[in-house]
C-alpha positions in Angstrom: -87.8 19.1 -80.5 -90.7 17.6 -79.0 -93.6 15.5 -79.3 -96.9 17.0 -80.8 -98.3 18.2 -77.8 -95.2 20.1 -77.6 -94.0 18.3 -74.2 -91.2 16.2 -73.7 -92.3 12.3 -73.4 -91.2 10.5 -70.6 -89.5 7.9 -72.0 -88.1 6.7 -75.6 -87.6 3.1 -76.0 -84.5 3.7 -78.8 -84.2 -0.3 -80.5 -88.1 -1.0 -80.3 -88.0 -3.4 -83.3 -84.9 -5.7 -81.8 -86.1 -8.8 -79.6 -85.6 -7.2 -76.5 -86.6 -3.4 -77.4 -90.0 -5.3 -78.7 -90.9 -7.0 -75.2 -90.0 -3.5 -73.5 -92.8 -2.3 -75.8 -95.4 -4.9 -74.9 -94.6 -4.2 -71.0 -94.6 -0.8 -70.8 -97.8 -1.1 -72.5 -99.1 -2.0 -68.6 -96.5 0.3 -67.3 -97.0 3.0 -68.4 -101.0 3.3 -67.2 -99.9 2.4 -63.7 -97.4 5.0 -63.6 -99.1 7.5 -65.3 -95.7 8.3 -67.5 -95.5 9.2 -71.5 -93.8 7.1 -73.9 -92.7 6.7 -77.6 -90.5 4.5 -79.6 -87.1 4.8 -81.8 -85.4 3.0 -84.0 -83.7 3.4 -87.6 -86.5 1.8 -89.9 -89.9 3.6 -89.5 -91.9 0.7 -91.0 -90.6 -1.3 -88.5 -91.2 0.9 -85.5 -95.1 1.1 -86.9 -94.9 -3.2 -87.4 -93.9 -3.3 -83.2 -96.5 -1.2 -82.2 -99.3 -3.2 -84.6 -97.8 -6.1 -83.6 -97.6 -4.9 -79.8 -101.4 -3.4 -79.8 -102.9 -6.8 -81.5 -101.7 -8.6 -78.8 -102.8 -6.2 -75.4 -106.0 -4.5 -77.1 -104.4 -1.5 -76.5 -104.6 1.7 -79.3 -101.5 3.0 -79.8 -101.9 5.2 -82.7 -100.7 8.1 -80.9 -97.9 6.8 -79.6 -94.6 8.7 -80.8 -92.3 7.4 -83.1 -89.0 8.6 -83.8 -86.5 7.6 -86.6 -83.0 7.6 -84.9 -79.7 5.9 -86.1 -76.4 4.7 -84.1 -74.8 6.3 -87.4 -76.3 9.7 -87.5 -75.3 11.0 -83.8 -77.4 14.5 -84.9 -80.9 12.1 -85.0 -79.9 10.7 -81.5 -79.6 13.9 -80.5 -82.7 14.9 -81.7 -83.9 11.9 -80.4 -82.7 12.3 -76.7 -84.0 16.3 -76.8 -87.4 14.5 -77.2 -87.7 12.6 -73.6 -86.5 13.0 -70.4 -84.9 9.3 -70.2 -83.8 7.0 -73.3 -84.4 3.5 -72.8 -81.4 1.9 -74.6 -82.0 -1.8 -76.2 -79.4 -1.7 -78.7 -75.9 -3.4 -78.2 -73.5 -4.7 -78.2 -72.7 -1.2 -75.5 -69.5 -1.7 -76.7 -69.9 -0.9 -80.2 -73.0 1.1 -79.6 -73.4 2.6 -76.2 -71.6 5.4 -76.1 -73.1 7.6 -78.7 -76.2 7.4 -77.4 -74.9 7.9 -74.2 -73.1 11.2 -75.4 -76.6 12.3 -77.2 -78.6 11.7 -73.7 -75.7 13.9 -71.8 -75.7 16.5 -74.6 -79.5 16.7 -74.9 -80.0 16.4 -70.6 -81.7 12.9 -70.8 -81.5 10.1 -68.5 -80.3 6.9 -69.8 -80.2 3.3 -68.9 -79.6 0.1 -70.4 -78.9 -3.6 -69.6 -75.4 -3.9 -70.9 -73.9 -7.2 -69.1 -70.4 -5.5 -70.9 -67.8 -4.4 -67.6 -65.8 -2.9 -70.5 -68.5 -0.5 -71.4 -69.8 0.1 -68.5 -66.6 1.0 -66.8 -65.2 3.3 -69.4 -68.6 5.1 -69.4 -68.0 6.1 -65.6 -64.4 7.0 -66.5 -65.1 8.8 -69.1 -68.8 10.7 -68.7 -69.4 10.8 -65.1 -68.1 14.1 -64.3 -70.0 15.5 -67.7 -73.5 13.6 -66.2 -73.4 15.2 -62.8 -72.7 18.3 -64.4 -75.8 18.3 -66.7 -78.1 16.6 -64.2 -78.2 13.1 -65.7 -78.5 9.8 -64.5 -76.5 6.9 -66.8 -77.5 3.4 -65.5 -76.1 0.3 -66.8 -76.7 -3.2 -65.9 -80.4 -2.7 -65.6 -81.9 -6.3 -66.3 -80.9 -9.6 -65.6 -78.5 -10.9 -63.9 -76.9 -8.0 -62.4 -80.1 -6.5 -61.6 -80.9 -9.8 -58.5 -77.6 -9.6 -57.8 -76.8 -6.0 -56.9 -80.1 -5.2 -55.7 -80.2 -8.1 -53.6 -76.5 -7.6 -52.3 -77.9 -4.3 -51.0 -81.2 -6.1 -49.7 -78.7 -8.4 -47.2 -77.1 -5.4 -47.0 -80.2 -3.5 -45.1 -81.5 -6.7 -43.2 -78.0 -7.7 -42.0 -78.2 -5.7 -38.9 -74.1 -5.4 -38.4 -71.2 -5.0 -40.0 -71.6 -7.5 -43.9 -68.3 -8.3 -44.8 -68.6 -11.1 -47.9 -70.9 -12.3 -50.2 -71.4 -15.2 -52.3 -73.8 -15.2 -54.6 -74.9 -18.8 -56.6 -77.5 -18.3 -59.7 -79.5 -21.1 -60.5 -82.1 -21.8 -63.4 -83.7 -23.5 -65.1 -87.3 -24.6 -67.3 -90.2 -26.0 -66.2 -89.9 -29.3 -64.2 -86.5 -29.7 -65.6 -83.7 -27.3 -64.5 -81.0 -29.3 -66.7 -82.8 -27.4 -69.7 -82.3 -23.4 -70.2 -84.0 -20.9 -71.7 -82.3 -20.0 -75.4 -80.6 -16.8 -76.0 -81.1 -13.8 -78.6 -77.8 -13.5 -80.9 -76.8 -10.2 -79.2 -76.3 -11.7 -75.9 -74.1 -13.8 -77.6 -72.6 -11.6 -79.5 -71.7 -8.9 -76.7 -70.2 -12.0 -74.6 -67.6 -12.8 -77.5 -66.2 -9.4 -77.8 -66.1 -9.4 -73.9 -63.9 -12.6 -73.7 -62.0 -11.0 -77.3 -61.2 -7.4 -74.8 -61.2 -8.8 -71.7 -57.2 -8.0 -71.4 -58.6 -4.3 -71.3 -60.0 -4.2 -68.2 -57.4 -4.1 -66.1 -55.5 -0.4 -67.3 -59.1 0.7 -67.1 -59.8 0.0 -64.1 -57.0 1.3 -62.6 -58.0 4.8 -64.5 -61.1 4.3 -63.0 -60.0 3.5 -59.2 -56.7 4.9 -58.9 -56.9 4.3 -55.0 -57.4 1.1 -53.8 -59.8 0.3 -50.9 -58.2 -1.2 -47.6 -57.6 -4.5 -46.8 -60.3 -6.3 -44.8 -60.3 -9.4 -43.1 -60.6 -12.3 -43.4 -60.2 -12.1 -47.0 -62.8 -13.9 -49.2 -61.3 -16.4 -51.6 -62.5 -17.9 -54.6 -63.7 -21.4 -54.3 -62.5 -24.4 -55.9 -63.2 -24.2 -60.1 -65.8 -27.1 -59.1 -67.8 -27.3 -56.1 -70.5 -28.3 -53.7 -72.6 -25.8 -51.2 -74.8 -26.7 -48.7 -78.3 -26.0 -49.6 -77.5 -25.5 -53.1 -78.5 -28.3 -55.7 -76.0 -29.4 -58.2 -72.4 -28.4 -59.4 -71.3 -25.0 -58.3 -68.6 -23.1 -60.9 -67.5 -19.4 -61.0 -70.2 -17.3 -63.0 -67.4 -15.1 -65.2 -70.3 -12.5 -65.9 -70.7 -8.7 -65.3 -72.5 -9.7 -61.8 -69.0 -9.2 -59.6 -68.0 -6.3 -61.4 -71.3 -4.6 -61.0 -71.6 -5.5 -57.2 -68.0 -4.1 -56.7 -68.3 -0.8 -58.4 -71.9 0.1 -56.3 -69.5 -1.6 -53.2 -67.0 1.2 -53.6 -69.8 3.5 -54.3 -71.1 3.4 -50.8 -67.2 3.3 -49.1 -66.9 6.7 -50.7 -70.1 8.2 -50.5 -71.9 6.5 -47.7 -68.9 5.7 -45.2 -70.3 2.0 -45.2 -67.7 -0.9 -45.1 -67.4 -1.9 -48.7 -68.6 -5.8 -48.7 -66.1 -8.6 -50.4 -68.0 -10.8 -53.3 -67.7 -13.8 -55.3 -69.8 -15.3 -58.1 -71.2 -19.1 -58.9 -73.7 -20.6 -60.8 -75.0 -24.3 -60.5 -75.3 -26.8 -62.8 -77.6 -30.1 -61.7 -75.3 -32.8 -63.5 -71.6 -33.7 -63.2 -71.9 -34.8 -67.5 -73.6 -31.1 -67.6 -70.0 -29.0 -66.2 -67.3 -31.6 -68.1 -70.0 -30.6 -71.5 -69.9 -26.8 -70.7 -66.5 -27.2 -69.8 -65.7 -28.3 -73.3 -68.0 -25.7 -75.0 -66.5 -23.0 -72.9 -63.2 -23.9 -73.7 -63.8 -23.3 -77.5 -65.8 -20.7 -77.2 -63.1 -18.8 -75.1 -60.3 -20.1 -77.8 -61.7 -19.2 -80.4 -62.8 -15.3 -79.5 -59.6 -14.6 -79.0 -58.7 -14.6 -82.3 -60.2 -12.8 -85.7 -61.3 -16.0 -87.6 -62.4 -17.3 -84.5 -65.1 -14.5 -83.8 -66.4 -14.9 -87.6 -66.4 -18.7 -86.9 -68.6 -18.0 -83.8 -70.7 -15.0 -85.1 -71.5 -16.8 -88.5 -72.4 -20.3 -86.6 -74.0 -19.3 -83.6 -76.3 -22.5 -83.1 -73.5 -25.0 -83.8 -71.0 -23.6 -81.2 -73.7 -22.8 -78.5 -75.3 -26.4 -79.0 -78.6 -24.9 -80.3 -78.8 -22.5 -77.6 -78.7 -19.4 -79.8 -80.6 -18.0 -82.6 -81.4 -14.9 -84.5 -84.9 -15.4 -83.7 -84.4 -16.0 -79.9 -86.8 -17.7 -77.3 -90.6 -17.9 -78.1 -93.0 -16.2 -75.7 -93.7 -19.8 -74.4 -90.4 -21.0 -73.4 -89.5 -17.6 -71.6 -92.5 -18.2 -69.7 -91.5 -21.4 -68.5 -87.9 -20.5 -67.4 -87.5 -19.5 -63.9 -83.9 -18.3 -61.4 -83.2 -17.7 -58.2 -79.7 -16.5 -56.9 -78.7 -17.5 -53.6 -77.1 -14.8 -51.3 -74.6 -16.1 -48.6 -73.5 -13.2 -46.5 -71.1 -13.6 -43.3 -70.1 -10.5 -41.2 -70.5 -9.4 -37.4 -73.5 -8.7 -35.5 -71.6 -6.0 -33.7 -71.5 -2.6 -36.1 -68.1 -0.7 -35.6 -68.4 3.2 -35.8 -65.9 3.7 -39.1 -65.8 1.8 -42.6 -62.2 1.0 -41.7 -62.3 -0.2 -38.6 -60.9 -4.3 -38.1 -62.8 -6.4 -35.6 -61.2 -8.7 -33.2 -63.1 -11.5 -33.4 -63.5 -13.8 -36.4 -67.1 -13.6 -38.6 -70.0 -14.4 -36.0 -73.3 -14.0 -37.9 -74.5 -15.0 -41.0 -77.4 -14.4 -43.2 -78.4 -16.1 -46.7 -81.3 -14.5 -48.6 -82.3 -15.7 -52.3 -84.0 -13.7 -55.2 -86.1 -15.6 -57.3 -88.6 -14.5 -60.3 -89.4 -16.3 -64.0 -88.3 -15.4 -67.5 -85.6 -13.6 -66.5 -83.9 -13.6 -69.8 -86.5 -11.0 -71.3 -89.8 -10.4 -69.3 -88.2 -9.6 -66.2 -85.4 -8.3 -67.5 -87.5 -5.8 -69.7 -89.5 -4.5 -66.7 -86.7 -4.2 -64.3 -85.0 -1.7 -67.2 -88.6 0.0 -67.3 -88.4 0.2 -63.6 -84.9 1.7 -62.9 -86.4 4.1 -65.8 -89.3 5.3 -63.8 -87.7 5.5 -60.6 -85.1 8.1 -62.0 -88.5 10.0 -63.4 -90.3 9.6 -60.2 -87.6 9.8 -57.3 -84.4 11.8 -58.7 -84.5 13.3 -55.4 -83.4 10.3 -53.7 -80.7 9.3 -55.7 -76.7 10.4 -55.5 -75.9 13.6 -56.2 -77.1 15.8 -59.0 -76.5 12.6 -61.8 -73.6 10.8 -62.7 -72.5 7.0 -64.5 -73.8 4.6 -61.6 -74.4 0.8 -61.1 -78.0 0.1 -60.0 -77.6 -0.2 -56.2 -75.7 2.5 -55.7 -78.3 4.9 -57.8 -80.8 3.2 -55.9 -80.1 2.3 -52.9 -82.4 4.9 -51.1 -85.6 4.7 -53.6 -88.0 2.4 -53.5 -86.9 0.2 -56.6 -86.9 -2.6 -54.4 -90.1 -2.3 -53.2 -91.5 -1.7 -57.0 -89.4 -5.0 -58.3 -90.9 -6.9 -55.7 -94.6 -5.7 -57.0 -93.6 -7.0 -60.6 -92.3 -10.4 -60.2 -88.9 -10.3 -58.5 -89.3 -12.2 -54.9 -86.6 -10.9 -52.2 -86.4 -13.2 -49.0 -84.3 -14.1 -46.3 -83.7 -17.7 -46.0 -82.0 -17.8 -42.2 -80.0 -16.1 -39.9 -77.3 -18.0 -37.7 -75.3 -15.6 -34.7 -72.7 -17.7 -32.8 
């Protein structure tokens, strides 16, 4: 089934009337004119849909009466179906993945749509490449997680070092900072999902590990000099603040596109670890505290229904149903801080050793503002038209890929950079 003019749309947003399927509506408002591309929306309540795109037109002058709405449910796999037979990729804005990825996944592979999302969920994302990968590259799709922010700066600009290193890149560390306004102690608030998906990621966290060695049965060689984990707390030069290991999807992502291009490519797969930085010393012993009940507690049942029913009390008013206003996320801004060290020398195979210790480094930073949600939204839109626009370029026939590795050769970088998300290089040092 189609749209009424009997073509398939471009795109479906599926989750339009959730808080971050309704900013994906209001950008690719803009979007879509500059790209020339079709869209419609889906979700499981038609008034609803109808409300966002009022709601959505009121607020960009825009008339979007013709735009195509589709009722859809997670429950009813036949209307996703439907659904996905209807564009050429789906837009996917409803988690938690973990709960309600995969169907629509299945439907887009099924139906031969594209599909991308901006799960921050290893768990998902992972057992969709273990499980659907073959079945995409056999029907000519493209499944793309990890689409928005944070994994979005950091993969993307791992691969950016990666093309202005100039030799052999053999760590990374990355360090994600943010912050509101004139004062980076505050944050920007967060929609209930995020926090929801991030408790049942601590709650099956123990499940990663037989998965992944499904997933990667062989394991890549042993290059040195090894990159360890820093101390729990630490300083960095050039980096303001308290640095602490950022436990989010970021490392995973980096080290699946990583082994991606070791396979693939025949490039020398590049070692990572993960920080963020926190301003005050009373800031890390507070989250400290926080984090330790907050990984207690989803551990257990009553502990999940504790933190799912009382969202605002255990996050310290970060959380809410409603999420951030419009304001707020415009007054947020990040950067992540890329510290690569390698050899200026490039060796001919992936697993050659040098001699000589590390003698070049390079530190590059990606920076942008409301991250949460506005730039999150358009870097989803982005990957979306990028598979629409340059399939050609991209791996294989389709497949279940982390951003970099699906993008690596378009010009996604290029397109973020146009929309808000600054890639620089900081300095170079060769010994």
């Amino acid at each position: 089934m189609a749209n009424s003019s009997g073509e398939k749309l471009d795109a479906i947003i599926f989750g339009a009337t959730g808080y971050t399927g309704k900013v994906a509506v209001y950008e690719i408002v803009k979007l879509a004119k500059e790209k020339n591309i079709t869209w419609g929306i889906a979700g499981r309540n038609r008034n609803k849909l109808d409300a966002v795109l009022k709601e959505v037109e009121e607020k960009t002058g825009e008339d979007l009466s013709k735009i195509h709405v589709v009722v859809a449910d997670i429950s009813d796999p036949s209307s996703l179906q439907q659904m996905a037979s209807q564009a050429r990729v789906i837009v996917n804005c409803v988690g938690p993945y973990r709960f309600y990825g995969e169907t629509v996944v299945n439907a887009c592979i099924s139906s031969g749509a594209h599909h991308v999302d901006v799960s921050g969920e290893p768990e998902y994302m992972e057992k969709m490449q273990l499980e659907y990968h073959k079945a995409a590259e056999e029907k000519g799709v493209y499944v793309v997680s990890a689409c928005g922010f944070d994994s979005i700066p950091a993969d993307l600009g791992t691969l950016f070092l990666m093309k202005k290193f100039e030799g052999d890149l053999n760590s990374v560390e990355t360090y994600l900072q943010g912050g509101s306004g004139s004062d980076d102690s505050k944050s920007i608030s967060l929609h209930y999902g995020t926090w929801e998906s991030a408790i049942y990621g601590v709650a099956n966290s123990g499940g990663l590990k037989p998965l992944r060695r499904k997933l990667f049965p062989d394991r890549l060689p042993n290059f040195t000099p090894k990159l360890k984990r820093r101390a729990p707390v630490h300083k960095r030069e050039s980096i303001e603040g308290w640095c602490l290991p950022f436990l989010g999807a970021d490392r995973s992502v980096i080290q699946r596109s990583q082994r991606h291009f070791y396979e693939h490519d025949k490039l020398r797969p590049v070692q990572v670890q993960t920080y963020f930085t926190i301003k005050s010393i009373f800031a890390v012993f507070a989250l400290t505290f926080v984090a330790a009940i907050f990984f207690m507690l989803s551990k257990f049942k009553f502990g999940r229904s504790l933190l799912l029913k009382y969202p605002g009390f255990f996050s310290c008013g970060f959380v809410s149903h409603e999420g951030p206003s419009e304001e707020d996320r415009k007054k947020v801004h990040f950067s992540i801080t890329l510290f690569g060290e390698g050899w200026k020398e490039k060796l001919a195979e992936p697993t050659d050793q040098h001699d000589l210790p590390p003698n070049k480094q390079m530190v590059v930073k990606v920076s942008g503002n409301d991250p949460g949600y506005g730039l999150t939204t358009k870097s989803l839109l982005l990957t979306a038209i990028t598979i629409l626009k340059e399939s050609n370029k991209m791996p294989g026939r389709g497949g279940v890929l982390p951003p970099a590795a699906a993008f690596a050769k378009t010009s996604l970088l290029e397109e973020l950079e146009k929309h808000g998300m600054k890639f620089e290089v900081v300095s170079t040092t060769e010994q």
